[in-house]
VMD Tcl script that draws the C-alpha trace (Angstrom):
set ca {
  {-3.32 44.21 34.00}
  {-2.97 43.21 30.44}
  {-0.37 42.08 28.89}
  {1.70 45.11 29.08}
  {1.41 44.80 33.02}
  {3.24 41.86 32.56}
  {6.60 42.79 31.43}
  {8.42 41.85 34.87}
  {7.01 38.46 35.06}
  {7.20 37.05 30.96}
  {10.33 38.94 30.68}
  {9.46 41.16 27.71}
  {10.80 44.38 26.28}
  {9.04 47.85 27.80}
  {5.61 48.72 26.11}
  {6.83 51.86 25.27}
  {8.63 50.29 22.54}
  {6.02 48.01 21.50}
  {4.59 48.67 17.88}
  {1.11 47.84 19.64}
  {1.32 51.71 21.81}
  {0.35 54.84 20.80}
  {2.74 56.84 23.41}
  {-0.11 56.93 25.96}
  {-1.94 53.62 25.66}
  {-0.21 50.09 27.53}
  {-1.45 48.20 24.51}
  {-4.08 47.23 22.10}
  {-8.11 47.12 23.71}
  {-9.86 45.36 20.68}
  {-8.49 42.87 17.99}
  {-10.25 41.81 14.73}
  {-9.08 39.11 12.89}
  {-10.38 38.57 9.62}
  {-9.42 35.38 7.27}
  {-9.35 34.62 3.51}
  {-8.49 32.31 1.08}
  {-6.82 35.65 -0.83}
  {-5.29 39.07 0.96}
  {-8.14 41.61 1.29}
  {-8.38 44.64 -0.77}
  {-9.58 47.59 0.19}
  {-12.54 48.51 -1.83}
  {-16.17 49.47 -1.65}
  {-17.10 46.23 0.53}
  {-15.16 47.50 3.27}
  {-15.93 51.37 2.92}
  {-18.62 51.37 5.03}
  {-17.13 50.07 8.10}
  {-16.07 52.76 10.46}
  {-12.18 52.18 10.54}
  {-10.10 54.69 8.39}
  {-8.02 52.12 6.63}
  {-9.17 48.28 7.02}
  {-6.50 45.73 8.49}
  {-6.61 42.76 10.73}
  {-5.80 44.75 13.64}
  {-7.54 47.80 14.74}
  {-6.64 49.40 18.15}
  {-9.91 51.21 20.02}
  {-9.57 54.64 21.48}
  {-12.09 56.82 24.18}
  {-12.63 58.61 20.49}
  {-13.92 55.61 18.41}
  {-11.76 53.30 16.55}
  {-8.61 54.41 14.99}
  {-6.50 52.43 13.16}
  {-3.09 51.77 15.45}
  {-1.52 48.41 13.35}
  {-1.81 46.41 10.94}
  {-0.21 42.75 10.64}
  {-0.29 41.46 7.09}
  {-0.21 37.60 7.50}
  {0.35 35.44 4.81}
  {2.33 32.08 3.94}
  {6.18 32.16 4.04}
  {7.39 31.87 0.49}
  {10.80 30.14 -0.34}
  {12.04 29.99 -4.09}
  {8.90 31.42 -5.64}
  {6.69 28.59 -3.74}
  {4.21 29.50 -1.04}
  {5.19 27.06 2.55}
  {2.23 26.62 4.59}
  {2.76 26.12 8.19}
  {6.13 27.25 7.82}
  {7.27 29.98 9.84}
  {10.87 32.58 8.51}
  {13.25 30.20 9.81}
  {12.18 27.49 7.66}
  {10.84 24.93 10.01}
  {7.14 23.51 9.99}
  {5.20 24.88 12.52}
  {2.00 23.69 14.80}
  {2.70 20.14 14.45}
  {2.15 19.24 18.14}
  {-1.34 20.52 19.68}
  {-3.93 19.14 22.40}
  {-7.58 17.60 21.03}
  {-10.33 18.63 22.79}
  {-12.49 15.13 23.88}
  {-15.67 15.05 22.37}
  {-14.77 16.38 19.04}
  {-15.12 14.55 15.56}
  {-10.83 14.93 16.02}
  {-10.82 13.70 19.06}
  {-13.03 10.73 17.83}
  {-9.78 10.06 15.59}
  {-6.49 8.10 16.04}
  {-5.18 10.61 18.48}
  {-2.53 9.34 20.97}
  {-4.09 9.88 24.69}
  {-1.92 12.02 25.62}
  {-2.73 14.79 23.18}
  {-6.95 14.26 24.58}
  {-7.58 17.06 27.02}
  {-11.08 18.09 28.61}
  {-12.97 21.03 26.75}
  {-12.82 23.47 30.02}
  {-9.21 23.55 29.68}
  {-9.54 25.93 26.28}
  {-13.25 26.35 27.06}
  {-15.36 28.47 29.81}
  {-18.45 27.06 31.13}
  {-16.51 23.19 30.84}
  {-15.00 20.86 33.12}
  {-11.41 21.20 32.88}
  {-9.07 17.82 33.15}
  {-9.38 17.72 37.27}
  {-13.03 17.93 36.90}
  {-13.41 21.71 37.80}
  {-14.84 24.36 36.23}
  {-13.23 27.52 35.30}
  {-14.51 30.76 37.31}
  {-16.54 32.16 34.43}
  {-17.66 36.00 33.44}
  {-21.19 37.24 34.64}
  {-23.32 39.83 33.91}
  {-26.79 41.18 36.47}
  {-30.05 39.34 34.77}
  {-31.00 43.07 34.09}
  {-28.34 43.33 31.81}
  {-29.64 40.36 29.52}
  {-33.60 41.33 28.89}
  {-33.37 39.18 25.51}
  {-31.99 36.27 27.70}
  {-29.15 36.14 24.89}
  {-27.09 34.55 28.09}
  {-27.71 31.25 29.94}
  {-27.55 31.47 33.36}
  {-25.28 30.48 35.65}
  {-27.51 27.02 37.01}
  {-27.70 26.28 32.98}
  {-24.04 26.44 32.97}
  {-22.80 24.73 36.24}
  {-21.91 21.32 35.29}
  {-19.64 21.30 38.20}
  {-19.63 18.53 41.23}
  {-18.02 20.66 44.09}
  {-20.83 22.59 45.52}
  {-21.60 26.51 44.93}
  {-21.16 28.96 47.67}
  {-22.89 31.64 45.66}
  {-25.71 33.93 46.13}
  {-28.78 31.89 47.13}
  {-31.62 34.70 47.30}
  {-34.44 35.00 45.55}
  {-32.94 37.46 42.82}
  {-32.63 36.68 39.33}
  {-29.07 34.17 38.91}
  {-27.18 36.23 36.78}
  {-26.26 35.38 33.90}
  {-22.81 33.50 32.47}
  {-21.53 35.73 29.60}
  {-18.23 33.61 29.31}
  {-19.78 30.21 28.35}
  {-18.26 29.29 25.52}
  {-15.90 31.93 25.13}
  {-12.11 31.92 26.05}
  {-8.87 33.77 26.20}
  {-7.02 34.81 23.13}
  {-2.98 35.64 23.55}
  {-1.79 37.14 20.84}
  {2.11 38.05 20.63}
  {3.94 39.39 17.62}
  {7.33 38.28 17.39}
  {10.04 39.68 14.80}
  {12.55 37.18 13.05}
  {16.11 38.24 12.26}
  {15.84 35.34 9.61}
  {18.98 36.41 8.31}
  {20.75 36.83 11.64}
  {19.92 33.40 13.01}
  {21.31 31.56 9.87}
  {24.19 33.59 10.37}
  {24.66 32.34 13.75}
  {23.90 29.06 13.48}
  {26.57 28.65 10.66}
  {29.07 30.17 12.48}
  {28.52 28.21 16.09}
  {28.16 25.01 13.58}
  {31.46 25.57 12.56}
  {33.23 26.48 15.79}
  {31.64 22.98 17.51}
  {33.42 21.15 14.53}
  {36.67 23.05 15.01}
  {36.58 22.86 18.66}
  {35.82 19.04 18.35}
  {37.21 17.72 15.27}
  {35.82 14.27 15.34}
  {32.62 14.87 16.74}
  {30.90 14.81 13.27}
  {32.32 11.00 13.13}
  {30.72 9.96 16.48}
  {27.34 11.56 15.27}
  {27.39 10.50 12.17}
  {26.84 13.11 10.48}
  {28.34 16.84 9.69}
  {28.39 19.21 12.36}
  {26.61 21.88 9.90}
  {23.81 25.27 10.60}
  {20.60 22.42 9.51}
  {22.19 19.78 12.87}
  {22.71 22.20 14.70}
  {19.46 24.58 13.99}
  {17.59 21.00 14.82}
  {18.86 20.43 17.74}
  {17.80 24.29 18.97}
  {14.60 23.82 17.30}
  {13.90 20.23 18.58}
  {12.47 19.62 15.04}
  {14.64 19.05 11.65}
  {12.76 21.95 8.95}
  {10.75 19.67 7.87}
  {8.76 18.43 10.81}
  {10.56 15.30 11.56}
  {10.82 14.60 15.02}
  {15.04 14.36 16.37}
  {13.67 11.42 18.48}
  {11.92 9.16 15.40}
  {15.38 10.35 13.25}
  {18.17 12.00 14.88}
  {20.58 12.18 12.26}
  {18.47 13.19 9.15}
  {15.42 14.51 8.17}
  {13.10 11.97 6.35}
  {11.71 14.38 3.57}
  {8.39 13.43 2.41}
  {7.07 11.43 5.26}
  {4.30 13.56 7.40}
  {5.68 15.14 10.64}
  {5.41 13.03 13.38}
  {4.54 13.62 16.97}
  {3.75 9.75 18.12}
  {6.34 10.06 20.93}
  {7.64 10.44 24.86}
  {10.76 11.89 25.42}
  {10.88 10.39 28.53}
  {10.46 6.81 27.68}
  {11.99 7.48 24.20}
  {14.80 9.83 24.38}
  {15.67 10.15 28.16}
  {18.82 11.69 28.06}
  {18.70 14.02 25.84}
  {20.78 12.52 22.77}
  {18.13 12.98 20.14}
  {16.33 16.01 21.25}
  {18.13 18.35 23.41}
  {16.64 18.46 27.15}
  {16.72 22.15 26.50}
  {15.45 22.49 23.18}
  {13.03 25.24 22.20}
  {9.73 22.37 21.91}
  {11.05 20.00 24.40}
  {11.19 23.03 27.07}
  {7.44 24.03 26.06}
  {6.29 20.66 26.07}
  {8.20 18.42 28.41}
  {5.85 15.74 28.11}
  {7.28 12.42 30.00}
  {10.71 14.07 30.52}
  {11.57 13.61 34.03}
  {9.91 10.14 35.01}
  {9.62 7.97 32.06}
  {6.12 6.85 30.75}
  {4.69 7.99 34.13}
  {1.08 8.97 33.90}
  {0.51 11.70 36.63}
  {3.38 13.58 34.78}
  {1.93 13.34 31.58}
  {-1.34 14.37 33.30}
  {0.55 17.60 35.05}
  {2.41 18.78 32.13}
  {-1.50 18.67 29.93}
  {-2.58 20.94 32.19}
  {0.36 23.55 30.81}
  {-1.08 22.65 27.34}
  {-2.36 25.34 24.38}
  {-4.03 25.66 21.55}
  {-1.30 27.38 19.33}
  {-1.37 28.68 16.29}
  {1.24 30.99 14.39}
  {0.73 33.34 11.42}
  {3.55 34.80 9.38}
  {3.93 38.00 8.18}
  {5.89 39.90 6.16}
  {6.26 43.94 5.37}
  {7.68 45.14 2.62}
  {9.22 48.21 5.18}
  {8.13 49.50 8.00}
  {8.37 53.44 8.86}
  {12.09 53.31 9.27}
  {12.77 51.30 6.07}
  {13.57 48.51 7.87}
  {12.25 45.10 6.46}
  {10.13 43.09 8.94}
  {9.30 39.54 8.98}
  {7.79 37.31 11.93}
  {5.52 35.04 13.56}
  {2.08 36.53 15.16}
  {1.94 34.11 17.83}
  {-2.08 32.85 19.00}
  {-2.66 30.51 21.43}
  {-6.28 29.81 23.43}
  {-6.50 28.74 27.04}
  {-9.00 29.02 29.60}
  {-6.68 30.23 32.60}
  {-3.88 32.27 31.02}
  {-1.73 32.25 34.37}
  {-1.79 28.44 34.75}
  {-1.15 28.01 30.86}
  {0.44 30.71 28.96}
  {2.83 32.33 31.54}
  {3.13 28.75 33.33}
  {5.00 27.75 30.01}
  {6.78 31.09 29.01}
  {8.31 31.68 32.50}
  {8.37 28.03 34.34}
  {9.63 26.19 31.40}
  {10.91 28.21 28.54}
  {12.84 31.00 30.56}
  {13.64 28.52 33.67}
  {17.13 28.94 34.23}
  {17.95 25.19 35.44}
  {14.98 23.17 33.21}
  {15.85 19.17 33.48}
  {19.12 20.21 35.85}
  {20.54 22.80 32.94}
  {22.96 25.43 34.16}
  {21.94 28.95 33.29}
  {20.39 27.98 30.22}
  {17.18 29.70 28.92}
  {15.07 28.67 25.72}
  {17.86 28.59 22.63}
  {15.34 30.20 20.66}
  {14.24 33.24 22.64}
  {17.24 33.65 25.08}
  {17.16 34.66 28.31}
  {14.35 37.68 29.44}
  {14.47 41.01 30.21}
  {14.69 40.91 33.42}
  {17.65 40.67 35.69}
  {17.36 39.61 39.02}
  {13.56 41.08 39.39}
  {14.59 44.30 37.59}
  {13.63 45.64 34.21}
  {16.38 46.06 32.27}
  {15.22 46.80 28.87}
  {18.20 45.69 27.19}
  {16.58 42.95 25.52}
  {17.58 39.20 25.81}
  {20.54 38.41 27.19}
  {23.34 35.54 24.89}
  {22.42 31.99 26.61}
  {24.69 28.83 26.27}
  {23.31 25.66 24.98}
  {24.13 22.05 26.00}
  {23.52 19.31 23.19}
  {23.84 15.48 24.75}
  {25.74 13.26 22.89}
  {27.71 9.83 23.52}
  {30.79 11.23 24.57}
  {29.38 13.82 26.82}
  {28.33 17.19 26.70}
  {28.69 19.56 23.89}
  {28.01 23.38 24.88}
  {27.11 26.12 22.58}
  {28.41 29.74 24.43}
  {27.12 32.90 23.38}
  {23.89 31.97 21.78}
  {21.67 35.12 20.22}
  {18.29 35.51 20.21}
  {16.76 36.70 16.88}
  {13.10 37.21 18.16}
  {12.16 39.92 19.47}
  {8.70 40.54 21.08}
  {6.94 43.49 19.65}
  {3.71 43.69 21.12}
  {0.93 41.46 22.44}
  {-2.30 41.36 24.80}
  {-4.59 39.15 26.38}
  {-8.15 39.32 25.17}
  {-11.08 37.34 25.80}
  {-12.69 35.77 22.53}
  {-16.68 36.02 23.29}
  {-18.92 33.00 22.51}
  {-21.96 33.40 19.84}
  {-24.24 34.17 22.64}
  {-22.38 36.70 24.02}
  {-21.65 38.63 20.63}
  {-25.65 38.51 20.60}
  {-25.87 39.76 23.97}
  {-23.27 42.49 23.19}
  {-25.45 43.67 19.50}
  {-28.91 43.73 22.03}
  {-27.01 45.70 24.08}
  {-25.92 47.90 21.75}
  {-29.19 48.38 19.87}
  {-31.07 48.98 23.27}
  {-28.72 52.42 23.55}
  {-28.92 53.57 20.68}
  {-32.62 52.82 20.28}
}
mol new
graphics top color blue
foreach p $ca { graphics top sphere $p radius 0.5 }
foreach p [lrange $ca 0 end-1] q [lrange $ca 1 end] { graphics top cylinder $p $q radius 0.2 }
display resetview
């Protein structure tokens, strides 16, 4: 199904207005990604590969590659200074993400909660209930260079195998080491959200005069941006300092909201990186929920970019979201549609993610309207303080699902290749 077969369920806008279409196409078949310490130009290194212009992202077609999109990533710069892992709305970004056990980083001072098993971002693996993913296969006759293990070099799992038991050739296991690749580009009305957050910053102060006093501090657009975030800009976590950011000191993500910040007062139950990773939230320091919510867990990774104008002369600036999993229903659309779009996440009333708003989708049916205004409720001392009316300023603009082939099967696919064209 793709992606773009998807709309209903993650609540996105209608492919046809996704910059990743062509008119006639539900999205993009092949992605490259290329990195550099510099941006890439295009000169006589690149002239012999067979895309018309060279960019990150090329889309393929039944008539050989054509170039559909390109997404120009690079750092987000603020006052003439480059920001790494800083995404348009000025906060640090990527702080919180699993280790896979076994690693040198794993081997490291990582809390245990962070430690997940390698099948749950890796095919051919035990996952962290001890089974193995369903993995991709291919006939043995499709492997004459035995490129490919096979699937009894693969199966390290202990339930037993109901498969074929003939005599045949055991076909091979293509997806070993590979995994799933979602991709989503997301515009950011940078301007638009700073906008907002001002203006709801200073309606929460006029609406409760005094509520700056019991926080202490101002009621102001960084507060309140923190609170949707769930992060102050500079990676400080709400729960180690809810009142101030503490500059210098590396972000820190030693925590449990559950056991630290149970109702809510530092970090909002409903903010954007509490709702994708609950952690402990609902019964304090309890291990099985720890244990369920890691199995909701990515590998994330955002890229900004920038365009000078796209074809409209509109300026364009967002985050090209990538995250690797091993089952993208049980961990990508588990967290986009079970926690961040969940209407009543930790008891909330018609709330969806601050940050993204509420989906497309209205009672089952496509509206293609875009995101509809959410409220907001931040705890504090004296009770609940609700934010009405809250915008989204991302906007999906295409994405797919892809799977991201191990070494093996990248050999397998060149033998392959070089057996047809002799």
């Amino acid at each position: 199904m793709g992606m773009a077969g998807r709309v209903r369920q993650l609540g996105d806008p209608d492919p046809a207005a996704w910059r990743w279409t062509d008119g006639e196409s539900s999205g993009a078949d092949v992605v490259l990604m290329v990195y550099h310490d510099d941006p890439l130009p295009v000169n006589d290194e690149f002239e012999d590969l067979s895309f018309p212009v060279f960019s990150q992202l090329q889309y393929a077609t039944n008539c050989g590659l054509t170039l559909l999109h390109d997404i120009p990533c690079a750092p987000v710069v603020v006052k003439g200074e480059e920001q790494p892992n800083t995404e348009h709305f000025g906060f640090r970004d990527g702080i919180s993400q699993p280790v896979i056990r076994g690693t040198r980083r794993g081997s490291a001072a990582v809390p245990e909660r962070d430690l997940l098993s390698p099948g749950e971002f890796l095919l051919g693996y035990q996952n962290d209930q001890g089974y193995v993913s369903p993995s991709i296969t291919v006939g043995s006759q499709l492997d004459p260079a035995s490129n490919l293990p096979t699937l009894a070099e693969s199966r390290v799992n202990r339930f037993p195998f109901f498969g074929n038991r003939n005599s045949d050739p055991e076909r091979r296991d293509f997806g070993r080491n590979g995994t799933f690749l979602v991709l989503r580009q997301l515009d950011q009305d940078v301007d638009g959200f700073e906008a907002e957050m001002a203006q709801k910053a200073k309606e929460l102060d006029t609406k409760f005069p005094r509520l700056g006093e019991l926080l202490g501090r101002p009621v102001d657009a960084d507060w309140l941006s923190a609170k949707v975030i769930g992060r102050w800009k500079d990676g400080t976590s709400l729960v180690a300092s809810p009142h101030c950011p503490l500059g210098a000191i590396a972000p820190d993500n030693d925590f449990a909201y559950g056991v630290d910040d149970p109702r809510g007062l530092a970090c909002p139950l409903g903010s954007h990186i509490r709702r994708t990773n609950p952690r402990d939230s609902l019964e304090p320091g309890d291990a099985d929920e720890q244990r369920i919510t890691n199995r909701h867990r990515l590998l994330r990774r955002g890229r900004s970019y920038d365009y000078d104008a796209d074809r409209k002369g509109e300026n364009r600036r967002g985050l090209l979201f990538a995250a690797l999993c091993s089952d993208l229903d049980r961990q990508f659309e588990f967290v986009q549609t079970h926690w961040a779009q969940a209407r009543t996440f930790h008891a909330l009333t018609d709330e969806a993610d601050p940050l993204l708003g509420h989906p497309d989708a209205e009672g089952g049916a496509f509206t293609g309207s875009g995101p509809r205004p959410t409220r907001f409720t931040v705890p504090s001392p004296v009770g609940p303080v609700t934010v009405e009316g809250l915008q989204s300023y991302v906007t999906m603009r295409g994405g797919g699902y892809f799977f991201l082939p191990s070494r093996s099967a990248i050999s397998h696919l060149i033998s392959r290749l070089q057996h047809r064209t002799g």
